[in-house]
BAFI-3210 file (N, C-alpha, C; in Angstrom, 3 decimals, decimal comma, padded with zeros to 6 digits):
// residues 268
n [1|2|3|4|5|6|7|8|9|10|11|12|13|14|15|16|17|18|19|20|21|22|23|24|25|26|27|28|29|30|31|32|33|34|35|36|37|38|39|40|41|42|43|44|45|46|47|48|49|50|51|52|53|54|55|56|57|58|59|60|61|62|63|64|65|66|67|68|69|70|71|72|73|74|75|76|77|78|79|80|81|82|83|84|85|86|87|88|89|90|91|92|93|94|95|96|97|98|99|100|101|102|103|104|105|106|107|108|109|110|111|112|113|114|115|116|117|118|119|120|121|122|123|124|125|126|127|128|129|130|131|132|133|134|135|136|137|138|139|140|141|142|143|144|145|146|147|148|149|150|151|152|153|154|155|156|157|158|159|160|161|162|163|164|165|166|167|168|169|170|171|172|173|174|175|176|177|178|179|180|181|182|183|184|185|186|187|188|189|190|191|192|193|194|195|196|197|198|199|200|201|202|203|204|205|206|207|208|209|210|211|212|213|214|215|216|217|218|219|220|221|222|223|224|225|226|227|228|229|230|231|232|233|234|235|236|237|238|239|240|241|242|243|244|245|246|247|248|249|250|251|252|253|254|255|256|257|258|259|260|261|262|263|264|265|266|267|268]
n.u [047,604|050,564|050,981|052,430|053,643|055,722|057,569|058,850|060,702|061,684|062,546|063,066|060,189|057,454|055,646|053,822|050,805|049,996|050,958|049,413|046,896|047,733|048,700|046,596|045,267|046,383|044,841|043,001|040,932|041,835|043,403|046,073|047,822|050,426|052,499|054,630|056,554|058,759|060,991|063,566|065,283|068,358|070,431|073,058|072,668|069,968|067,443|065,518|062,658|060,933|058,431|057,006|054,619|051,200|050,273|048,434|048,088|051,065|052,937|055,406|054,522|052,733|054,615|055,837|053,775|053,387|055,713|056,851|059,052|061,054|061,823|063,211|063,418|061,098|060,434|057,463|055,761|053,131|052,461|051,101|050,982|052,383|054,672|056,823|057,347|055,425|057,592|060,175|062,467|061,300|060,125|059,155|060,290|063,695|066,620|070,239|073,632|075,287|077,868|078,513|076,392|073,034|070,804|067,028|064,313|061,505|058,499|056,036|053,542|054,030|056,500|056,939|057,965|060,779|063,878|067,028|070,849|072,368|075,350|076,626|077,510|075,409|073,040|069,709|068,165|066,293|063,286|061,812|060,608|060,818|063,008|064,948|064,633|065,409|068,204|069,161|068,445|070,371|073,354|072,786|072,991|075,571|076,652|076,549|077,953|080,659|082,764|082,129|082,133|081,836|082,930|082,113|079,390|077,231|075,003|071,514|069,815|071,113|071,146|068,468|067,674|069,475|067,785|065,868|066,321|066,755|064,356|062,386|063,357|062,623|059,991|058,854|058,493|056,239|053,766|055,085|055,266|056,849|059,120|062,280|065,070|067,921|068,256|068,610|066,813|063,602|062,591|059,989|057,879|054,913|053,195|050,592|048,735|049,571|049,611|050,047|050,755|051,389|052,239|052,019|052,395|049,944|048,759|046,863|043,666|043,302|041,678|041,690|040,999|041,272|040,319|039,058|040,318|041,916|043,730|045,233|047,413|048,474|049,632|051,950|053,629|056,348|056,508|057,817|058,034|057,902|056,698|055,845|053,787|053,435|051,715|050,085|047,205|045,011|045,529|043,791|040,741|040,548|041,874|043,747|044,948|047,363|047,086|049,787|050,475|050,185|052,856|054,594|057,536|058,809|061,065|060,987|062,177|063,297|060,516|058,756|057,964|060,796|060,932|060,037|059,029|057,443|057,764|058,096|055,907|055,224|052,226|049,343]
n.v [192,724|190,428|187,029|184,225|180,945|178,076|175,549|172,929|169,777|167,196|165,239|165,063|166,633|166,582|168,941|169,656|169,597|171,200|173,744|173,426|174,183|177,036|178,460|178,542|181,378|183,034|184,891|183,323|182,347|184,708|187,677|188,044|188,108|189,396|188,283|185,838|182,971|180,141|178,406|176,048|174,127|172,372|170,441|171,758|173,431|175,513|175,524|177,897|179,561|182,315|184,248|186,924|186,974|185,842|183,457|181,530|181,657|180,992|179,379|177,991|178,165|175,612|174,200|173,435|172,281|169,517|168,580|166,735|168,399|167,492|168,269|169,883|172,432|175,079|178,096|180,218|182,535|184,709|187,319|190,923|193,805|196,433|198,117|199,303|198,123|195,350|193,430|191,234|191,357|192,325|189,682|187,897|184,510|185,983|185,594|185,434|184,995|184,180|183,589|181,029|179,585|179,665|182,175|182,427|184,647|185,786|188,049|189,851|192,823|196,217|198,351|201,482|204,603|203,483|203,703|202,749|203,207|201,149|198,830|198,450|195,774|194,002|194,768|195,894|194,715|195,018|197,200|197,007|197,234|194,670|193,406|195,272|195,546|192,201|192,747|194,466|192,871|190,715|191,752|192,723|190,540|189,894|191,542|191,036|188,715|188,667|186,954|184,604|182,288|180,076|177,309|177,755|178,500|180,787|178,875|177,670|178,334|180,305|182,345|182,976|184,446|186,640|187,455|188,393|190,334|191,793|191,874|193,354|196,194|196,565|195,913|197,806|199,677|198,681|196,310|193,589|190,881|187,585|185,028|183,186|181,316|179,544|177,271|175,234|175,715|177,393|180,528|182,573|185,026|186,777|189,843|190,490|187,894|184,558|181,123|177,575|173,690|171,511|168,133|164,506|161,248|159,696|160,153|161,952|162,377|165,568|167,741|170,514|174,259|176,204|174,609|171,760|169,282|166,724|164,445|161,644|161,481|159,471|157,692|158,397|159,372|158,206|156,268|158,131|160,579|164,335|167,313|170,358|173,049|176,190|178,822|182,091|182,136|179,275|176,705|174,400|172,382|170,747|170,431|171,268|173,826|176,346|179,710|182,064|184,038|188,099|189,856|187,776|185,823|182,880|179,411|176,934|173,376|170,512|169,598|170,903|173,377|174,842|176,982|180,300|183,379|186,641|189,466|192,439|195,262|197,625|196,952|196,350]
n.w [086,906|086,954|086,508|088,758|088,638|090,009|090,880|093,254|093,898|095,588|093,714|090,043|088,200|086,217|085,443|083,487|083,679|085,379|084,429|082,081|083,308|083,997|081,859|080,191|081,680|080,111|078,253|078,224|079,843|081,218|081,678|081,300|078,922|077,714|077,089|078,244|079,824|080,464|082,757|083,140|085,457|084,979|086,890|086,891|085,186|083,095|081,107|079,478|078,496|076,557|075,296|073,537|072,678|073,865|076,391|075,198|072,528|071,501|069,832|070,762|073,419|073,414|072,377|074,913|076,606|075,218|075,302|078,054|080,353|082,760|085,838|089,036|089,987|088,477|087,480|086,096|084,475|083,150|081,881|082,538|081,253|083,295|083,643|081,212|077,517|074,924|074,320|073,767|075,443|077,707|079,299|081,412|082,540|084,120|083,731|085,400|086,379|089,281|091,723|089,835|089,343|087,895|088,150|088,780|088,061|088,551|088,698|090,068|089,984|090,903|091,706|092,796|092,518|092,351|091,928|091,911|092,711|091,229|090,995|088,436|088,254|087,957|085,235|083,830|080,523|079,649|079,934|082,140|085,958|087,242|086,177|087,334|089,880|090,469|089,045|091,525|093,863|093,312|092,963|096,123|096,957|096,248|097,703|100,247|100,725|100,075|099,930|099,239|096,890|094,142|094,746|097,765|098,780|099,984|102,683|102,551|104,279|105,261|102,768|102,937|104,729|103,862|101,605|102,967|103,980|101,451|100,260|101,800|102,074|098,932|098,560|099,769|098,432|097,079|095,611|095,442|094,680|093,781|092,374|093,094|092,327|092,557|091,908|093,894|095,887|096,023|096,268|097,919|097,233|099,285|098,542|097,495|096,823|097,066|096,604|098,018|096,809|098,128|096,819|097,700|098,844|100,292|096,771|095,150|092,778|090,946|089,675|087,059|086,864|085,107|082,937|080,870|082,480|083,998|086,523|087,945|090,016|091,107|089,637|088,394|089,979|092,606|095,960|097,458|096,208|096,602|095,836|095,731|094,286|093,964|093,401|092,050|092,247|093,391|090,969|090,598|091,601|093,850|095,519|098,612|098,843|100,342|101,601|101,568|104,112|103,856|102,868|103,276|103,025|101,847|102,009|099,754|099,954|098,430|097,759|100,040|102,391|103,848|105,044|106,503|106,953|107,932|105,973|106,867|104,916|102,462|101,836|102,964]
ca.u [048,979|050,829|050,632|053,288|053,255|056,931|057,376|059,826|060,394|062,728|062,778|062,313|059,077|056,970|054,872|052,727|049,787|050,180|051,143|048,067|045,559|048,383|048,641|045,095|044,806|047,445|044,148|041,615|039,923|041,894|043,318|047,183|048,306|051,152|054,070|054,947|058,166|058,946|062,763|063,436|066,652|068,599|071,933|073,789|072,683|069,124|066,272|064,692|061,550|060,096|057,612|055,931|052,929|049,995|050,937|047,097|048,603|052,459|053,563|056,452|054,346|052,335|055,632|055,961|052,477|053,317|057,028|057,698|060,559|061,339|062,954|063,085|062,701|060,820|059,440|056,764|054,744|052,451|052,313|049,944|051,752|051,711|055,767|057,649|056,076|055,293|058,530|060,529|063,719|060,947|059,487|059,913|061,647|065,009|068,047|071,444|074,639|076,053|078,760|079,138|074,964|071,754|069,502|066,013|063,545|059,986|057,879|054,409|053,131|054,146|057,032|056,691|059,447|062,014|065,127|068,417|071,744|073,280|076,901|077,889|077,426|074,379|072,309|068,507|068,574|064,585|062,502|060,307|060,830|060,532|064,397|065,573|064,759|066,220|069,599|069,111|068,602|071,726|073,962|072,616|073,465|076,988|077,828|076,703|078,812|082,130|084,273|081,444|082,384|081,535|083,132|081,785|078,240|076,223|073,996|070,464|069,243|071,673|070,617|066,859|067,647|069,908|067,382|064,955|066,597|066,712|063,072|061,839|063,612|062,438|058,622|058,275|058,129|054,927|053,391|056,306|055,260|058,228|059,945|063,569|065,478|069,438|068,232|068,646|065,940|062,881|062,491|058,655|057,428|053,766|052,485|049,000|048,143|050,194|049,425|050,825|050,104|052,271|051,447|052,954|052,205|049,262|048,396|045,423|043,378|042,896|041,109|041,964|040,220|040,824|040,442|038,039|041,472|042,198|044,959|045,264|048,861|049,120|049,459|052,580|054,261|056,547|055,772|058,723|057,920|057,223|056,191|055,538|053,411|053,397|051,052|049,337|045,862|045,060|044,988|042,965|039,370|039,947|042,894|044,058|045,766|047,264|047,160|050,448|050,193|050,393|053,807|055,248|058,189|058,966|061,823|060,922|063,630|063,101|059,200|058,259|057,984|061,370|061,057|059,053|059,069|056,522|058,589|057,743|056,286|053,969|051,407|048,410]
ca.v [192,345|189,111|185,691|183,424|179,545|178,093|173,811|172,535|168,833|166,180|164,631|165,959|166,042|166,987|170,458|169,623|169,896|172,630|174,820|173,350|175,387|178,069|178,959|179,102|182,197|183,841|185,440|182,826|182,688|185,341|189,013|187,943|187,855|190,496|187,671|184,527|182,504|179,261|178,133|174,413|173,478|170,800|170,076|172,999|174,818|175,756|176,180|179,245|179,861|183,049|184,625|188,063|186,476|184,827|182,023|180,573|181,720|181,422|177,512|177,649|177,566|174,446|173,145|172,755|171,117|168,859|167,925|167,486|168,479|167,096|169,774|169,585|173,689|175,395|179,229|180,032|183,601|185,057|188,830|191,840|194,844|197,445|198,758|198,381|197,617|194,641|193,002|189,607|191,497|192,536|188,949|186,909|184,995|186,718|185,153|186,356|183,942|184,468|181,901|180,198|179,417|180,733|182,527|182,633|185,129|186,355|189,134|189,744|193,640|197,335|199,134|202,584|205,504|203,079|203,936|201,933|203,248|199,975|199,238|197,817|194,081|194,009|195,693|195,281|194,440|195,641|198,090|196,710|197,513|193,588|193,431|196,443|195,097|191,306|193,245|194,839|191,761|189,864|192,823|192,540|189,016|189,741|192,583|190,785|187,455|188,951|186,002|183,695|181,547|178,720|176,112|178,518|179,295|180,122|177,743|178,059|179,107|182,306|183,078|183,199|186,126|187,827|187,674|189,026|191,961|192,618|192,261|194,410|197,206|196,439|195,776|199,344|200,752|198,395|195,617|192,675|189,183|187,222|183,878|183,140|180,304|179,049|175,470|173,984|176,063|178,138|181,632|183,075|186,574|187,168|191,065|190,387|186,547|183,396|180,223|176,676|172,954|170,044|166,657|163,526|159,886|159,431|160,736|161,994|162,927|166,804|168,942|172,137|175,272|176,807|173,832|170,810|168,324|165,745|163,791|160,653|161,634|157,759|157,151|159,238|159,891|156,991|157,260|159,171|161,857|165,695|168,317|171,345|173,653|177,577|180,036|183,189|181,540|177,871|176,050|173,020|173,033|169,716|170,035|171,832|174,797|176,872|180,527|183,243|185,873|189,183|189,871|186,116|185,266|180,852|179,182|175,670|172,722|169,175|169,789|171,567|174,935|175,085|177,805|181,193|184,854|187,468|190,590|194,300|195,861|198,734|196,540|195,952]
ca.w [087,157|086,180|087,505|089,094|089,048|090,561|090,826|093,845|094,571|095,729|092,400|089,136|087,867|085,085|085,293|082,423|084,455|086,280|083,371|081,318|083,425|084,040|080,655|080,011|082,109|079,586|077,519|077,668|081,386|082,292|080,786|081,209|077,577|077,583|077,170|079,114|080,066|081,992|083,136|083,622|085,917|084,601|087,570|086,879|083,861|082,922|080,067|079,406|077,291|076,419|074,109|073,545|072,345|074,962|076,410|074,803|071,253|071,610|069,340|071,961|075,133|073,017|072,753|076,201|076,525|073,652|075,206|078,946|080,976|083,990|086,764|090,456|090,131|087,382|087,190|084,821|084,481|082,208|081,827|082,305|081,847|083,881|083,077|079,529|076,656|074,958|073,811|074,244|076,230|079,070|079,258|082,539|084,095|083,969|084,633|085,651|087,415|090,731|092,170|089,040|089,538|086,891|089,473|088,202|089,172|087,761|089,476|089,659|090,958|090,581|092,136|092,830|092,847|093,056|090,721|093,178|091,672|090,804|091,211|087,365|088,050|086,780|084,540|083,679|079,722|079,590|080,654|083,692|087,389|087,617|086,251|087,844|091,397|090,223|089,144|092,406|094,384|092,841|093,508|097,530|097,407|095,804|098,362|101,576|100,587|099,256|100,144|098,442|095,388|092,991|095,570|098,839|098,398|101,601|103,157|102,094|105,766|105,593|101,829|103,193|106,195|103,383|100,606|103,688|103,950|100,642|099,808|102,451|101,203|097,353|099,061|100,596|096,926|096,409|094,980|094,986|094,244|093,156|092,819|093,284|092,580|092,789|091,263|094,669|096,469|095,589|097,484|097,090|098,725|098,987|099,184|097,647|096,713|096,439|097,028|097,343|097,412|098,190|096,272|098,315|099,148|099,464|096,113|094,434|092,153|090,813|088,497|086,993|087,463|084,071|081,210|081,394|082,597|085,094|086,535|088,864|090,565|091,829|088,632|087,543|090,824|093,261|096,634|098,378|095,787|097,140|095,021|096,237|092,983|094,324|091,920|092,644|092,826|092,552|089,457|090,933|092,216|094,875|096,236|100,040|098,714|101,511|101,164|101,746|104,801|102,916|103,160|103,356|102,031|102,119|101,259|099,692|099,284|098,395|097,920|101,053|102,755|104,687|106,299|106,846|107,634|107,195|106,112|106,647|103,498|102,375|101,243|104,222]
c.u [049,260|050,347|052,254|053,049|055,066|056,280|058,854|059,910|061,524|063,353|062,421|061,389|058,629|055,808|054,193|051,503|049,404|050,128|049,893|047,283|046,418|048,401|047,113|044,883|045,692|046,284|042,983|040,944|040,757|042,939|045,191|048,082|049,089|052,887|054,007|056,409|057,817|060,338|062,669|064,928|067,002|069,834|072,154|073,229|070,446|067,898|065,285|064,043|061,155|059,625|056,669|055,033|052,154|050,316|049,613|047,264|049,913|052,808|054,786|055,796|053,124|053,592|055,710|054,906|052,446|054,764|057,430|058,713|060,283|062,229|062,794|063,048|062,346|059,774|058,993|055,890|054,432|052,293|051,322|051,019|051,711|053,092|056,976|056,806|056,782|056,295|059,133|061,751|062,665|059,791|059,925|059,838|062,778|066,163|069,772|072,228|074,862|076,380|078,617|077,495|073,965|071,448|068,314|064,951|062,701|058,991|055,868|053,895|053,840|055,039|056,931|057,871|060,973|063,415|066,868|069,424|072,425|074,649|077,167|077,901|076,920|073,757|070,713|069,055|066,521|063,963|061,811|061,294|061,308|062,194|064,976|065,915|064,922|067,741|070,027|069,239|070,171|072,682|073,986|073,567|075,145|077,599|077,553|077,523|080,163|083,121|083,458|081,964|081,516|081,682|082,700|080,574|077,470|075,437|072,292|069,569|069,561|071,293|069,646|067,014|068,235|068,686|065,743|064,794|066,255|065,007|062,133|062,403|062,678|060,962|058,216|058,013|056,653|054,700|054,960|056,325|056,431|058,591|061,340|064,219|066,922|069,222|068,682|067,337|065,121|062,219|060,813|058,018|056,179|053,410|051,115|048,521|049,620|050,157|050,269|050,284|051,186|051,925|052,553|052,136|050,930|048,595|047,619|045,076|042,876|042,464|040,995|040,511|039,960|040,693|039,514|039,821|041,773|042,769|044,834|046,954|049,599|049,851|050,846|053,692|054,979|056,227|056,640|058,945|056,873|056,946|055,381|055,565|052,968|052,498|050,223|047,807|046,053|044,519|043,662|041,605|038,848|040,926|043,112|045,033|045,505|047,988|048,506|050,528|050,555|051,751|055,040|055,834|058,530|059,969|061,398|062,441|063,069|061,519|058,309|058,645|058,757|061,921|060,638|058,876|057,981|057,626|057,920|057,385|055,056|052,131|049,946|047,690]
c.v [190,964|188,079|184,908|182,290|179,246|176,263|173,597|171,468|168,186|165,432|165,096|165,188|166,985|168,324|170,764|170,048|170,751|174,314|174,514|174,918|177,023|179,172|179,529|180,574|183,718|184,105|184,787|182,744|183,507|186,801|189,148|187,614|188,954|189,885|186,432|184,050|181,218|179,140|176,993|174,484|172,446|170,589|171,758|174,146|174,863|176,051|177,209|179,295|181,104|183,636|186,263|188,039|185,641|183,666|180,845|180,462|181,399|179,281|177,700|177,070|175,922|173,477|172,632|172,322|169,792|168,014|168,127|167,247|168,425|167,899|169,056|171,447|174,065|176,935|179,937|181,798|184,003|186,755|189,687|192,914|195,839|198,418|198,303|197,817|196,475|193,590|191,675|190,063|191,947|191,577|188,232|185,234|185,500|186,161|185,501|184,958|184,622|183,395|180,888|179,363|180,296|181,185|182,706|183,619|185,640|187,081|189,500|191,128|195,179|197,695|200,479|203,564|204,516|202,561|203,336|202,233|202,022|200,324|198,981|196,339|193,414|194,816|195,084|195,441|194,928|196,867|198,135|197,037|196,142|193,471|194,190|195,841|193,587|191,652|194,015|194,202|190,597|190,798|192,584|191,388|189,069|190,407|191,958|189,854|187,856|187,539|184,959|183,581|180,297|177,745|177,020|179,200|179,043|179,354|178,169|179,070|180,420|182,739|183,735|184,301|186,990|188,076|188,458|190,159|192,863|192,948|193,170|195,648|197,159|196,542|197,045|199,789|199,901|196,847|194,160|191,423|188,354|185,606|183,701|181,806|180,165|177,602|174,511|174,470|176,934|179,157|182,029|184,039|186,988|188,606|190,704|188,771|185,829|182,383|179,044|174,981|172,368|168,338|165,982|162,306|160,441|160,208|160,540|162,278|164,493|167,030|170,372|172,819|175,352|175,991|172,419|169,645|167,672|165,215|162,764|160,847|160,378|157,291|157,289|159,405|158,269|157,484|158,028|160,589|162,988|166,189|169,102|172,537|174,952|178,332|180,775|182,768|179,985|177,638|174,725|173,314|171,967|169,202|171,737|173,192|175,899|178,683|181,576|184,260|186,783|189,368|189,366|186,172|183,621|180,738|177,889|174,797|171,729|169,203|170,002|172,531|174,623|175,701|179,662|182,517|186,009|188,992|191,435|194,611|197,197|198,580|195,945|195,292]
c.w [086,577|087,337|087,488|088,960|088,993|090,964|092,051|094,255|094,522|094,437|091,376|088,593|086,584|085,674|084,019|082,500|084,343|085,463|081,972|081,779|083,645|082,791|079,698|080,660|081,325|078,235|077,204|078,619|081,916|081,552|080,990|080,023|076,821|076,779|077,883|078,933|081,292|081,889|083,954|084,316|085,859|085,609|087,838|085,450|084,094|081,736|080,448|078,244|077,296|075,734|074,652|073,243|073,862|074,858|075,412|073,027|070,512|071,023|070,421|073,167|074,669|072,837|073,663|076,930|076,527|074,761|076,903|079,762|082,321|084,909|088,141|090,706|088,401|088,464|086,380|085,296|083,360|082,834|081,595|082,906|082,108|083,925|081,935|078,718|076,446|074,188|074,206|075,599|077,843|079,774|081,007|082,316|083,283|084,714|084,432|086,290|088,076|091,304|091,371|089,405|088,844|088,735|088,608|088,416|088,138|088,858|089,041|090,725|090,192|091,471|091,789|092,968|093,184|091,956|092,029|092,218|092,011|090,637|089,976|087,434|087,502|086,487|083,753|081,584|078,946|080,337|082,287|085,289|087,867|087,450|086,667|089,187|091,094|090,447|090,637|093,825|094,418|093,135|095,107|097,587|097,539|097,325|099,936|101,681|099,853|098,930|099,366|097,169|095,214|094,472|097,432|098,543|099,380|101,363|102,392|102,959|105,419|103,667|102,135|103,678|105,295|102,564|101,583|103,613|102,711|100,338|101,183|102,184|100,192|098,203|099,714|098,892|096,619|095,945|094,290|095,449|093,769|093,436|092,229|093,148|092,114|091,916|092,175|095,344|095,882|096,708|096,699|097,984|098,142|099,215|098,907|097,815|096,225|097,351|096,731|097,863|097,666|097,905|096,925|098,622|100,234|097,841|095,676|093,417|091,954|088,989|088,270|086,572|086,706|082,689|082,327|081,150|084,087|085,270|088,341|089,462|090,557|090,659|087,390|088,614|091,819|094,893|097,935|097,738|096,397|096,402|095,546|094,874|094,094|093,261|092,963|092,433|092,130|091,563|089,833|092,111|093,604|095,355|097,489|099,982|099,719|100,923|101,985|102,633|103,973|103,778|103,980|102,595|102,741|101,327|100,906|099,335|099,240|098,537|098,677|101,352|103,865|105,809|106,250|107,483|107,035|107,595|105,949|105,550|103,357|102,232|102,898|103,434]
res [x|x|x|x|x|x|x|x|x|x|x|x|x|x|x|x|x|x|x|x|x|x|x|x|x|x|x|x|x|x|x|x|x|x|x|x|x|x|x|x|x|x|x|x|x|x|x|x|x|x|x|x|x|x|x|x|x|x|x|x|x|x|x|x|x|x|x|x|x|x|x|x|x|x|x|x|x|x|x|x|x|x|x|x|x|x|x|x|x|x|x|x|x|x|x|x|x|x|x|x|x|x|x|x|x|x|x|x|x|x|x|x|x|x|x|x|x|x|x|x|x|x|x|x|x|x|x|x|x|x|x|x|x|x|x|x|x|x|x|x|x|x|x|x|x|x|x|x|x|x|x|x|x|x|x|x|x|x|x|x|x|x|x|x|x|x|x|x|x|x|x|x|x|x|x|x|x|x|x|x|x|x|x|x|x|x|x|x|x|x|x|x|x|x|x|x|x|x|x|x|x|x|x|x|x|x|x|x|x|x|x|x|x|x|x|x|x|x|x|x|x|x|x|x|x|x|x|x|x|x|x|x|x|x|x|x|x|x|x|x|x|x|x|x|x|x|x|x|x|x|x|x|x|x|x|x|x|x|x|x|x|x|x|x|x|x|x|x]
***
């Protein structure tokens, strides 16, 4: 299956790091070299990268090595595919607007039998299950908030309980890893693995898992900065990474885990 890695913090920060050893696992320690994609939030709008080549082969994802961008959300996955072949239109992340807002979202897992007739709002633009149940998701959102707009956009709290609902539905068909983001908050639903750390005052030093690389935080970070780094296993081999109940979804805001529900799903 694929891999997730997702960045949430009070201030924007750099995800250079993070996406070092991340990217490594896109065909060189690890058999995820189907595609890749990250998505930087800048205010209101957003950058989107993505490539049908391995992220370990792909001069784009060395671009973003080479050059970095500062976010306060960013979601990044590397692909192993298991529906749609191997093309740039069925790359993640995938993003769509709602209320005059990108939404971001990238998936990681297998849905099973699960064809949702869509109303027309949106439409997947690829093959994969992974955009099907996105367009599927954004749709929910639309039809539980009718009166919602641009200048009226629920709270974050009542997004969380709607976006509950929806993924327990979508999570009975199977295998539905995922991260979500508005570019003020980052939604993240565990069925098999996902983990997350939170770097903050005092800061340390870490070393990644998959590349001989090291980083003094103190060194880079002020010290009312959060950062809260989410991925489906850790990148770092000496830091407190806290692991996902199977079928956890978290909402993070301002570089912590705001708040917490383990939803219903097929997955034991």
């Amino acid at each position: 299956m694929c891999q997730l890695l997702g960045m949430n913090c009070n201030n924007p920060a750099e995800i250079t790091f993070s996406f070092e050893g991340f990217s490594a696992r896109g065909g060189l320690t690890d058999e995820h070299k189907d595609g890749w994609g990250i998505a930087f939030y800048h205010g209101s709008g957003c950058r989107l990268f993505t490539d049908h080549l391995s992220s370990i082969t792909s001069p784009l994802a060395e671009m973003i090595k080479r050059n970095p961008i500062k976010s306060c959300n960013v979601i990044a996955h590397i692909r192993k595919a298991t529906q749609g072949t191997i093309i740039l239109e069925n790359n993640h992340p995938f993003m769509r607007e709602l209320w005059g807002r990108y939404w971001i979202f990238a998936h990681n897992g297998d849905l099973k039998n699960f064809h949702p007739e869509l109303q027309g709002l949106y439409h997947p633009v690829g093959e994969t299950d992974s955009e099907l149940a996105f367009c599927y998701l954004m749709e929910g959102l639309r039809t539980r908030f009718p009166d919602a707009s641009a200048q009226a956009i629920p709270e974050s709290g009542v997004l969380f309980d709607a976006i509950t609902d929806i993924t327990r539905e979508i999570a009975s068909h199977g295998v539905f890893n995922f991260m979500l983001s508005n570019g003020d908050a980052l939604f993240a639903h565990c069925s098999t693995n996902l983990h997350y750390v939170v770097r903050e005052y005092p800061f340390s030093t870490a070393a990644l898992i998959d590349c001989d690389k090291s980083i003094d935080f103190s060194q880079f970070n002020k010290p009312d900065d959060k950062i809260a780094v989410i991925a489906t296993k850790p990148l770092t081999s000496d830091e407190a990474w806290s692991a996902f109940h199977p079928g956890e979804l978290k909402m993070f805001l301002a570089g912590h885990p705001a708040k917490g529900v383990v939803v219903a799903s097929a997955i034991s």
